[in-house]
C-alpha positions as CSV (number, residue, x, y, z in Angstrom):
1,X,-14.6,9.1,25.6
2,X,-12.7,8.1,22.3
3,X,-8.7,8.1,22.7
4,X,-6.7,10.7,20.9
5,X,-3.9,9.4,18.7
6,X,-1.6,10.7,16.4
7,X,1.2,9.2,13.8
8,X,2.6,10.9,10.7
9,X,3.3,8.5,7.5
10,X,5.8,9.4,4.5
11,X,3.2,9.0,1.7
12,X,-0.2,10.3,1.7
13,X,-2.3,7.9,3.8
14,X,-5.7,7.2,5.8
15,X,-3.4,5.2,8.2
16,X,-3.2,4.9,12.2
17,X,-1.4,5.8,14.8
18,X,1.1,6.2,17.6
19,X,0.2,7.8,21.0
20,X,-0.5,11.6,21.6
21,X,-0.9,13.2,24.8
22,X,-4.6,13.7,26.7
23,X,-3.9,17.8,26.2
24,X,-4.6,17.0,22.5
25,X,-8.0,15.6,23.2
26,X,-9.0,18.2,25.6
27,X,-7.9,20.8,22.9
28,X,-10.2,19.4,19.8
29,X,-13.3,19.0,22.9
30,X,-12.6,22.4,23.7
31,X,-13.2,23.5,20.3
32,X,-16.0,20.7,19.6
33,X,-18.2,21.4,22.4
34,X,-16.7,17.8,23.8
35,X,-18.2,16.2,20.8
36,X,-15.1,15.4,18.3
37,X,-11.8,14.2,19.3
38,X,-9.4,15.0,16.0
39,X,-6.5,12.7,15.8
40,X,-3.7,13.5,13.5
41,X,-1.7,11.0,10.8
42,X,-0.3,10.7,7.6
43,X,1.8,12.3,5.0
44,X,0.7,15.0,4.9
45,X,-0.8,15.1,8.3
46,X,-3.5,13.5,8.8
47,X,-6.1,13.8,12.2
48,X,-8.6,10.6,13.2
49,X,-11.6,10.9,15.5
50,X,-15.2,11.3,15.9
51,X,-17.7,13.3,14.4
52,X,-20.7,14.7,15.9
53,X,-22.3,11.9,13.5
54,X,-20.5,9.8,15.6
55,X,-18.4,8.4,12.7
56,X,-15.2,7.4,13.2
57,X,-13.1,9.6,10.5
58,X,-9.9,10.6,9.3
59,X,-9.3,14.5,8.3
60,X,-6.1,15.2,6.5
61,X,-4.1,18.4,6.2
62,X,-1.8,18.9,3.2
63,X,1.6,19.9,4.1
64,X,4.6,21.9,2.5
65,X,8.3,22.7,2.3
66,X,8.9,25.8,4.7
67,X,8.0,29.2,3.0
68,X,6.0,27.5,0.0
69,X,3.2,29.7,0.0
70,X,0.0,28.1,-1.1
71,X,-3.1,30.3,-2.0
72,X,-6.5,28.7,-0.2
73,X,-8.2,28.5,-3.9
74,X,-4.4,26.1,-4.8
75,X,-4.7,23.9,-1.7
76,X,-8.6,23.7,-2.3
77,X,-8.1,23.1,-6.0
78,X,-5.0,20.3,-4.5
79,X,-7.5,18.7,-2.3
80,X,-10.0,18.1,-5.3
81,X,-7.9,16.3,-7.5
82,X,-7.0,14.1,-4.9
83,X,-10.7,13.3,-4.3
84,X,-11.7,13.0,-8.2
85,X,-8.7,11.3,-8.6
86,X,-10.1,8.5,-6.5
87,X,-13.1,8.7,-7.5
88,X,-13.1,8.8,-10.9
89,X,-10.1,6.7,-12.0
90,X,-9.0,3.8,-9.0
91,X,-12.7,3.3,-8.4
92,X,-13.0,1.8,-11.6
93,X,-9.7,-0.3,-11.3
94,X,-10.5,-1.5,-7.3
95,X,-14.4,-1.2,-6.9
96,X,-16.8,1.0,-5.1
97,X,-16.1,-0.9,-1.5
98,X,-12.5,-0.6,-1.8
99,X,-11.8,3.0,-2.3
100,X,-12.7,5.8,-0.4
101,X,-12.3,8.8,-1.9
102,X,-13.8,11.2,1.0
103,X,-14.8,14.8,0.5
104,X,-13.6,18.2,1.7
105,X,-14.2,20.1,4.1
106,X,-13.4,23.3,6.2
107,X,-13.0,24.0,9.8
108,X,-12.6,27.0,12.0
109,X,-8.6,28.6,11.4
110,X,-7.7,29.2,15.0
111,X,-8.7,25.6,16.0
112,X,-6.6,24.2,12.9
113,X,-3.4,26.3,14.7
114,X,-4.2,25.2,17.9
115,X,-3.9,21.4,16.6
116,X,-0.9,21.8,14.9
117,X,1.0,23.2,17.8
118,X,-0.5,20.6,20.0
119,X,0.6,17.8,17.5
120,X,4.5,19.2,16.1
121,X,6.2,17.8,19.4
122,X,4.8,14.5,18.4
123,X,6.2,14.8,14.8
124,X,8.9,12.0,13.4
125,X,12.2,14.5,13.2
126,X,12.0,12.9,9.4
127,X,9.1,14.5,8.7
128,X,9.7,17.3,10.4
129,X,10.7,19.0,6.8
130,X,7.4,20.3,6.0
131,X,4.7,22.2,7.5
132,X,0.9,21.4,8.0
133,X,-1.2,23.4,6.2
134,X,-2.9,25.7,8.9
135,X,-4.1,28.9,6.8
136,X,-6.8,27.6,4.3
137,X,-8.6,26.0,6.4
138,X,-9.5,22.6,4.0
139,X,-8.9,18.6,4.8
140,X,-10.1,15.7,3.5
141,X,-12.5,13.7,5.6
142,X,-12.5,10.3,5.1
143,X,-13.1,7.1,7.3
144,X,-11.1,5.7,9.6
145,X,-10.0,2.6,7.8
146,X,-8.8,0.4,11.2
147,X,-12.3,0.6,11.8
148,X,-14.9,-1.9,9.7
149,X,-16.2,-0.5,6.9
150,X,-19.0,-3.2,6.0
151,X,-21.3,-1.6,8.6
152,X,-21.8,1.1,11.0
153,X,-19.6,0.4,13.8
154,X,-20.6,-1.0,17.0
155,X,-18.4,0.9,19.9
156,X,-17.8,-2.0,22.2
157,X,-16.3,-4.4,19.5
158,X,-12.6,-4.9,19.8
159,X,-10.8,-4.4,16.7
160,X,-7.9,-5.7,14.8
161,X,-6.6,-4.2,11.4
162,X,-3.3,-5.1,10.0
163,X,-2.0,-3.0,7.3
164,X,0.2,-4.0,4.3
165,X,2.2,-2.5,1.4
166,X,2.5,-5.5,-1.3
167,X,4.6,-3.6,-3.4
168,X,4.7,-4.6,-6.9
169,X,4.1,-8.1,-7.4
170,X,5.5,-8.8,-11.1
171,X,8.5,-8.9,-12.5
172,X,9.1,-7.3,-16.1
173,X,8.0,-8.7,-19.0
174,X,8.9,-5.8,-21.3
175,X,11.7,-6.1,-24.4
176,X,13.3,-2.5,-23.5
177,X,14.8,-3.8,-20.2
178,X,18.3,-3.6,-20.9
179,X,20.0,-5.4,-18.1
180,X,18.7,-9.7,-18.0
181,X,18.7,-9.8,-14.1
182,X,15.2,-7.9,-14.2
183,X,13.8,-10.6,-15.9
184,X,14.4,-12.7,-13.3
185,X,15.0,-10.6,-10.0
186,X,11.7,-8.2,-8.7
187,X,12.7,-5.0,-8.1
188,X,11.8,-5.1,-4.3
189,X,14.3,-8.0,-3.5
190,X,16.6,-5.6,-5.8
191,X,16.2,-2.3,-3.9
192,X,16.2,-4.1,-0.4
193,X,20.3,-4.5,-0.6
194,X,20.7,-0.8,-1.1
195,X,18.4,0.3,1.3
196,X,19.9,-1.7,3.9
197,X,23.7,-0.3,2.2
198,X,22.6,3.1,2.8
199,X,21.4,2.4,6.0
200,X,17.4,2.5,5.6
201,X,17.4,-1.0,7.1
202,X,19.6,-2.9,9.3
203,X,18.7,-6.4,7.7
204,X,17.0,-6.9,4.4
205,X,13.4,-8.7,4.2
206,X,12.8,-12.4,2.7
207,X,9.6,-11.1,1.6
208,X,9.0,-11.2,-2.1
209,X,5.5,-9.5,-3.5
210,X,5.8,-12.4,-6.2
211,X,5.4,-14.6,-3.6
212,X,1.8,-12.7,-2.0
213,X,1.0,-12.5,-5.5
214,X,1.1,-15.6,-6.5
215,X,-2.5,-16.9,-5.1
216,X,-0.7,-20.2,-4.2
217,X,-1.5,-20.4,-0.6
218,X,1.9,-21.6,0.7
219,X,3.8,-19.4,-0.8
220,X,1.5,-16.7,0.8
221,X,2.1,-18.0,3.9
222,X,6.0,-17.7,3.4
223,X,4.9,-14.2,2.4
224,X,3.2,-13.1,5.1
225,X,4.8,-14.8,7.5
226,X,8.5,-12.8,6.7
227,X,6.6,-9.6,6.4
228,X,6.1,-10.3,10.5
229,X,9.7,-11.1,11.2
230,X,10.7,-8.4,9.4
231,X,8.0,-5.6,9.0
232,X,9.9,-2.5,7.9
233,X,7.3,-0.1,6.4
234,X,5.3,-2.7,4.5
235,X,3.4,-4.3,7.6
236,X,1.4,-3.0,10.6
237,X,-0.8,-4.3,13.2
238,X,-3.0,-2.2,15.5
239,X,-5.2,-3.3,17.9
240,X,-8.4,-0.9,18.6
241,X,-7.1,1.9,16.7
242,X,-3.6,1.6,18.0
243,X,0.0,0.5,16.6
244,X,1.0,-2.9,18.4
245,X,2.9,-4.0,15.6
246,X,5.4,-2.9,12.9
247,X,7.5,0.7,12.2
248,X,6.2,3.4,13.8
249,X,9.2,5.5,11.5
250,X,11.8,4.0,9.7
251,X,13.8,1.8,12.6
252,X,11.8,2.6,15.5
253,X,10.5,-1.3,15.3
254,X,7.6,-3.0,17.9
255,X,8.8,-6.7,16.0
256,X,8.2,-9.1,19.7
257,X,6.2,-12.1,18.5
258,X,5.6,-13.5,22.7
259,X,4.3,-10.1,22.7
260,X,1.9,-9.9,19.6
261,X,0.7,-13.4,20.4
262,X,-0.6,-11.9,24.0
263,X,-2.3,-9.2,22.1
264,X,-4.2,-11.3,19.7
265,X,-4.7,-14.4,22.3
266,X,-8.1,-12.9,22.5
267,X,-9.0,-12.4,19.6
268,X,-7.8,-16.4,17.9
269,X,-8.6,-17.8,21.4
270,X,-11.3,-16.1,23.4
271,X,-11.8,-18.9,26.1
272,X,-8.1,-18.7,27.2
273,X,-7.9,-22.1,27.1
274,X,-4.4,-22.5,25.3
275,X,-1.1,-22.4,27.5
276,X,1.3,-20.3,27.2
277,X,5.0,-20.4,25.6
278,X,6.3,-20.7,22.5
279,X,3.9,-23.6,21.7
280,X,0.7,-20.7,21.8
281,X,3.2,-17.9,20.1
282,X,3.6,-20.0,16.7
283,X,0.0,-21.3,17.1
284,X,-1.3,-17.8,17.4
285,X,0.8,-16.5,14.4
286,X,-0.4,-19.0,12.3
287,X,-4.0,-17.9,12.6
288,X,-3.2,-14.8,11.8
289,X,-1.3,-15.6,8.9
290,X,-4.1,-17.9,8.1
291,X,-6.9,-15.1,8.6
292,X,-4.8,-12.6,6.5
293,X,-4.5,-15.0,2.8
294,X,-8.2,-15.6,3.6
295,X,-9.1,-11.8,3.4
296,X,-6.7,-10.9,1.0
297,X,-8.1,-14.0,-1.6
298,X,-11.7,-12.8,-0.3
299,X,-14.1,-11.0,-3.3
300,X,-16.3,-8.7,-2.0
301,X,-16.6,-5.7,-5.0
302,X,-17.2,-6.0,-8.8
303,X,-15.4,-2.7,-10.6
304,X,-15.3,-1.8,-14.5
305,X,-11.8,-2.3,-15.0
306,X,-12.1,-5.8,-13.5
307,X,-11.7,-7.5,-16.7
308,X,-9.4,-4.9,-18.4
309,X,-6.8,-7.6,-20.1
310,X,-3.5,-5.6,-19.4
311,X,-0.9,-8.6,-20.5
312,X,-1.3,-11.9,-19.7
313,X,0.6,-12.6,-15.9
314,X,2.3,-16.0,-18.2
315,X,4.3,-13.0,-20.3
316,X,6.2,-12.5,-17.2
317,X,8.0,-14.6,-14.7
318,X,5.8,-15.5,-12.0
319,X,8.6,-15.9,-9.3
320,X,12.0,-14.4,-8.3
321,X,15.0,-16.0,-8.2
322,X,16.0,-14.1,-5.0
323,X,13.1,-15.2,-3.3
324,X,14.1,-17.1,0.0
325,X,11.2,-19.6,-0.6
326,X,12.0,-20.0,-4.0
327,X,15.8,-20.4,-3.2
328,X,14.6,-23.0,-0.4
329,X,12.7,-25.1,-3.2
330,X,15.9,-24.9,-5.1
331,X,18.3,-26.1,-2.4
332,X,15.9,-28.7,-1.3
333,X,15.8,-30.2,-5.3
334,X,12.3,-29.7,-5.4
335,X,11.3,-29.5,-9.0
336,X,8.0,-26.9,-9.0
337,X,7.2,-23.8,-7.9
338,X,3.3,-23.6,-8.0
339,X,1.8,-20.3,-8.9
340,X,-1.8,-21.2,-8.5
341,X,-3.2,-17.8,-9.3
342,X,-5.1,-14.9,-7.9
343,X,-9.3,-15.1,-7.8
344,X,-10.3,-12.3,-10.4
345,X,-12.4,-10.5,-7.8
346,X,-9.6,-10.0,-5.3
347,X,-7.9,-6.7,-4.1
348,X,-4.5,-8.3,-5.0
349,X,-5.8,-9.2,-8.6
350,X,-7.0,-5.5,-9.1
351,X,-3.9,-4.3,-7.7
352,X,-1.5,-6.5,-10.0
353,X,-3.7,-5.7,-12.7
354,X,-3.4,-1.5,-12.0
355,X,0.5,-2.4,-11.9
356,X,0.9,-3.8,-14.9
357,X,-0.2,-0.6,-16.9
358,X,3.5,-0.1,-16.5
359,X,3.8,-2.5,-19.9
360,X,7.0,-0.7,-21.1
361,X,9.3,-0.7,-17.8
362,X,10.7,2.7,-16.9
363,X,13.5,2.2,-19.6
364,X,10.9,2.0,-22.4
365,X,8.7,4.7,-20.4
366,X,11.9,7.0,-20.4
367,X,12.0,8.2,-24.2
368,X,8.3,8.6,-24.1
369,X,8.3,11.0,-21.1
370,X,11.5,12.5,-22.9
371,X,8.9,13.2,-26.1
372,X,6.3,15.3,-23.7
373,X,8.3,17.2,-22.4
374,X,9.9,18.4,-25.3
375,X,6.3,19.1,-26.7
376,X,6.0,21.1,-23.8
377,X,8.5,22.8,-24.3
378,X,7.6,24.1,-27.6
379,X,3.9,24.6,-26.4
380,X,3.7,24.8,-22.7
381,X,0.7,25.9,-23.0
382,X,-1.3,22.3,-23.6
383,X,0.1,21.0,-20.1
384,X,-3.8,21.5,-19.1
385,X,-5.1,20.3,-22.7
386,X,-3.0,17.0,-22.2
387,X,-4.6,17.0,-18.5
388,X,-1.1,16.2,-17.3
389,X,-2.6,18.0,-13.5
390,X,-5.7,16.9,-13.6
391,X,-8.9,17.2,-14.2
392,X,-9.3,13.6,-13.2
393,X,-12.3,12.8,-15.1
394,X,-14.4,9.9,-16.8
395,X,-12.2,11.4,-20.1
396,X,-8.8,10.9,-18.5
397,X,-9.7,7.4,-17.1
398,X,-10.9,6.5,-20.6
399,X,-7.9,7.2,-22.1
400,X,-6.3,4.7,-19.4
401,X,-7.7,2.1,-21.7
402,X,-5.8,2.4,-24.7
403,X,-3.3,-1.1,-23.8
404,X,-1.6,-0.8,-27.7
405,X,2.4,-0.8,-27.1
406,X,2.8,0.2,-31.0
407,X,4.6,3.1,-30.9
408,X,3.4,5.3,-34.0
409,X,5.7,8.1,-32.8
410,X,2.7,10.6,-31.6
411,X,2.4,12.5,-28.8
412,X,-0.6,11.1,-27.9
413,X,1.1,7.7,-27.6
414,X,3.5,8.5,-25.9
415,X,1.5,11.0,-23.1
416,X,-1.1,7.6,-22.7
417,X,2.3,5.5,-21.6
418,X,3.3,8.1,-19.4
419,X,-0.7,8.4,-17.4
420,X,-0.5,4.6,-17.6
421,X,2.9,4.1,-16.1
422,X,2.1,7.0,-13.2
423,X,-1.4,4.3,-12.5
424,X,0.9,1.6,-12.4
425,X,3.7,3.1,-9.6
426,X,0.9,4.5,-7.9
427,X,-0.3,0.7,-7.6
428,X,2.7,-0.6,-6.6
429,X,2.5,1.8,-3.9
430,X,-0.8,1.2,-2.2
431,X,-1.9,0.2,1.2
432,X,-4.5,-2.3,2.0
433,X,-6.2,-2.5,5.5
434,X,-7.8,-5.5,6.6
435,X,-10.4,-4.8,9.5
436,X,-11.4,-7.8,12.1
437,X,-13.5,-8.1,14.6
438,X,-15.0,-11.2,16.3
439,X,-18.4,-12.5,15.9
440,X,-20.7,-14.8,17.3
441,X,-22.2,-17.4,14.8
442,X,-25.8,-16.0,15.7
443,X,-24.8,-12.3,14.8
444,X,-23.2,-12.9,11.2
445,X,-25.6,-12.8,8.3
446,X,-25.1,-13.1,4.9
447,X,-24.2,-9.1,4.3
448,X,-21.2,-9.3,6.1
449,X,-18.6,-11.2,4.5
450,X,-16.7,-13.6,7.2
451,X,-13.7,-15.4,7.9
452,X,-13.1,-18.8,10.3
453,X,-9.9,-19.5,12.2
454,X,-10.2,-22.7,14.9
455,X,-11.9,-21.2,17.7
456,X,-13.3,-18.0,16.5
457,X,-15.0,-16.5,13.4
458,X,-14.0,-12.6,12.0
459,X,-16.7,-10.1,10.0
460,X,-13.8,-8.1,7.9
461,X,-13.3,-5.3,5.5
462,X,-10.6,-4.8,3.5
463,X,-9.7,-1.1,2.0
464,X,-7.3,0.1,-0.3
465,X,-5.6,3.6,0.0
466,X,-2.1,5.8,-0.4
467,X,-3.7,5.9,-4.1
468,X,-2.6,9.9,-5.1
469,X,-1.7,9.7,-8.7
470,X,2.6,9.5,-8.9
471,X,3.7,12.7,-9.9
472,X,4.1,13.5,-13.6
473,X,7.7,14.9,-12.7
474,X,8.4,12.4,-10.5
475,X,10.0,10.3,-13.4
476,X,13.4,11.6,-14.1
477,X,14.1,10.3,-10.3
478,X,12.7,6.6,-11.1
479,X,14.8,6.5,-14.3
480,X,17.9,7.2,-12.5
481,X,16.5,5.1,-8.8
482,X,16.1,2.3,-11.3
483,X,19.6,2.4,-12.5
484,X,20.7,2.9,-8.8
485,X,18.8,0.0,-7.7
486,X,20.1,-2.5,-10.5
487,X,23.7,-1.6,-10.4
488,X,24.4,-1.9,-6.9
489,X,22.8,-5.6,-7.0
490,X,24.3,-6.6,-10.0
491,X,27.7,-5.5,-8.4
492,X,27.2,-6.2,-4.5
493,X,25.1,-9.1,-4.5
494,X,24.4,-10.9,-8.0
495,X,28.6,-11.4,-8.0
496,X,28.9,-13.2,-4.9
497,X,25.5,-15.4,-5.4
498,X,26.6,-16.4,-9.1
499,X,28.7,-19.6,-8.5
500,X,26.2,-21.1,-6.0
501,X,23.0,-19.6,-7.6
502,X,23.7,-20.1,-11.1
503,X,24.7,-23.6,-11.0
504,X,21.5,-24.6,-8.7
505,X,19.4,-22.8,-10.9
506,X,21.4,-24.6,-14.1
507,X,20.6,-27.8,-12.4
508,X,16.7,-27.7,-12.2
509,X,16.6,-25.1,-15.4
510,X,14.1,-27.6,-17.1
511,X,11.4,-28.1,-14.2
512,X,11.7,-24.0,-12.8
513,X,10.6,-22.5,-15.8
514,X,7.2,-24.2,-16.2
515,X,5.5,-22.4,-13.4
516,X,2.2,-22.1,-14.8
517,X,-0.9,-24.9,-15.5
518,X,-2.3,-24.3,-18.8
């Protein structure tokens, strides 16, 4: 029978999985007449398994703060703008193949209870601060996104999905930015020095999203291949279902290449004829670094906001002068960083094109946010008018399209800039799963997109998700995070780089700038 797992994620996510005991599949086929097996995951608790379809799914449980009483009609009406949230609005910016939106559904009470006692000793202490949802009796069913998605899966396939967070892959372009090192540092490279300050992470990353982003495939490579050596929350592999790879919670850390290598060995090199050692490690890694840019460069899914001209990507700066690849071209004298640009159809293009709604910065967004509230403070009563909570309809996603920066001092403008900007963060905070599994040359056909490595060939999927709008009042505390984030570099790390840095970057000042062919 299917294997019960469970694993509990920060943000809301369709994500997999860390082990749960047998007693919590012999629960959920107690109550399913041995015909599902729920698993539970995700922020707000989440449960994967199978169906009496035989699909494999996802359900997913809201959860609260301790004594936050929800009535059923608020957690159903919570639910639903989730759901039309995805399906009205990131559809259109990621494509009908990418985004699964899932519907809702309702299940027996006393089962629901049942699970959540089964599952709390399994909880992250960190997450520990809220409670499932156990009294309406709604989740969200969705699929099980480390399983394909191009076509109905076949049981005795193995499976690989990796999981990444890009994070936002541009840096600034906007004239309201009022301190110069955002114009030239991303904001992840930024935020890593305080999060390892404060104790988040013992080492901070040399991955840069400007580097993933920039379609140049070496750069990529670098990308990708310090998101392995250091995974934090931004990369995970599992391997039928289960987490072989990356952060189970914040430092709990599976980061063994020798030991990834031996997982994937049969999945790069099916006939075993490589030898072992360090020599098969870095071979192995490679192809999977290899297989990754392939999928994420892949186009598989047309979507209506696909050509939405947000700003030009030659506004900003296409690389960051923290980036340890860039900072190795710059040691080494090497006179060009290429930027060779994303394929329009891509899942990172859509993605970098959702993020860059966020035209104004938060600095510029600030005052505009500033403006609503005060009108809602003299009217409260147009919070639903200005559909600041939803409905999440083809009207709100049209408004979405409205790309003028001219401020004519409105409300309107300035409630469009705010919707815009909470896209944006949501898109800098989205997940994409890459599916795998092996096929022989006979059984791939034209349907099913494919990727080659040396000695094996891959049908994949690739899925987007943790895409629940940012909250409206979420944006006092990414005003102030943003002024957190750029102080502590400017005074902890920009100070001690500046007379090396600056002088290296004075000496090849003519040839760095020029990053992009015209």
């Amino acid at each position: 029978g299917p294997s019960c797992q469970r694993r509990e994620g920060k943000a809301a996510d369709v994500r997999a999985l860390t082990g749960v005991p047998a007693k919590e599949k012999q629960l959920a086929d107690e109550q399913n007449n041995n015909e599902d097996c729920l698993l539970p995951e995700g922020r707000m608790n989440e449960h994967t398994g199978k169906l009496r379809t035989k699909r494999c799914v996802v359900l997913r449980f809201l959860k609260f703060p301790p004594n936050q009483n929800k009535t059923s009609e608020e957690i159903l009406h919570h639910l639903q703008n989730i759901v039309d949230f995805g399906k009205h609005v990131m559809k259109q910016f990621f494509g009908e193949n990418y985004v699964h939106h899932g519907e809702i559904i309702q299940l027996p009470l006393d089962f629901v209870r049942q699970l959540c006692l089964k599952i709390q000793p399994e909880r992250p202490e960190s997450r520990c601060d809220k409670d499932m949802d156990t009294l309406s009796g709604y989740a969200m069913c969705l699929p099980n996104l480390t399983r394909l998605q191009t076509y109905r899966f076949v049981e005795h396939r193995p499976i690989l999905c990796i999981e990444i967070k890009p994070k936002c892959g541009f840096i600034p372009f906007s004239s309201h930015v009022s301190q110069e090192i955002k114009h030239k540092v991303c904001r992840y490279c930024m935020h890593q020095h305080l999060k390892v300050a404060n104790g988040k992470w013992k080492r901070p990353s040399k991955y840069c999203p400007l580097d993933l982003f920039s379609g140049n495939k070496q750069r990529m490579h670098f990308a990708l291949k310090s998101l392995l050596q250091e995974a934090q929350n931004n990369l995970k592999i599992f391997k039928n279902g289960e987490l072989i790879y990356g952060c189970k919670d914040d430092q709990d850390c599976v980061s063994d290449w020798n030991e990834l290598a031996h997982q994937l060995k049969p999945f790069f090199f099916p006939s075993n004829g490589l030898v072992s050692g360090p020599h098969c490690t870095r071979t192995i890694i490679k192809e999977l670094i290899h297989v990754i840019t392939m999928t994420l460069l892949s186009s598989t899914d047309a979507c209506r906001a696909g050509d939405m001209k947000t700003v030009p990507i030659s506004q900003g700066r296409s690389y960051c002068e923290a980036s340890a690849f860039n900072r190795e071209l710059v040691r080494n004298g090497k006179h060009k960083l290429e930027s060779s640009g994303l394929p329009r159809g891509c899942l990172l293009y859509k993605a970098l094109q959702a993020q860059m709604l966020d035209m104004l910065d938060i600095e510029g967004l600030y005052p505009l946010y500033s403006r609503v509230e005060q009108y809602l403070e003299e009217f409260p009563e147009e919070r639903s008018t200005l559909q600041i909570d939803g409905p999440y309809n083809e009207a709100f996603y049209e408004k979405l399209l409205d790309l003028s920066t001219e401020d004519d001092g409105t409300v309107a403008f300035a409630l469009t800039k705010v919707q815009q900007y909470r896209i944006a963060m949501t898109a800098k905070d989205c997940s994409i799963m890459i599916a795998l599994s092996p096929c022989l040359q006979d059984e791939c056909s034209e349907q099913r997109p494919v990727v080659l490595t040396s000695k094996s060939r891959f049908t994949f999927s690739v899925s987007v998700l943790d895409l629940d709008l940012k909250p409206y009042d979420s944006i006092p505390h990414q005003y102030k995070l943003d002024g957190k984030i750029v102080n502590y570099y400017l005074k902890n790390v920009q100070a001690k780089d500046d007379p090396v840095m600056s002088s290296l970057f004075k000496e090849n000042e003519d040839c760095t700038l020029v990053l992009h062919k015209v």
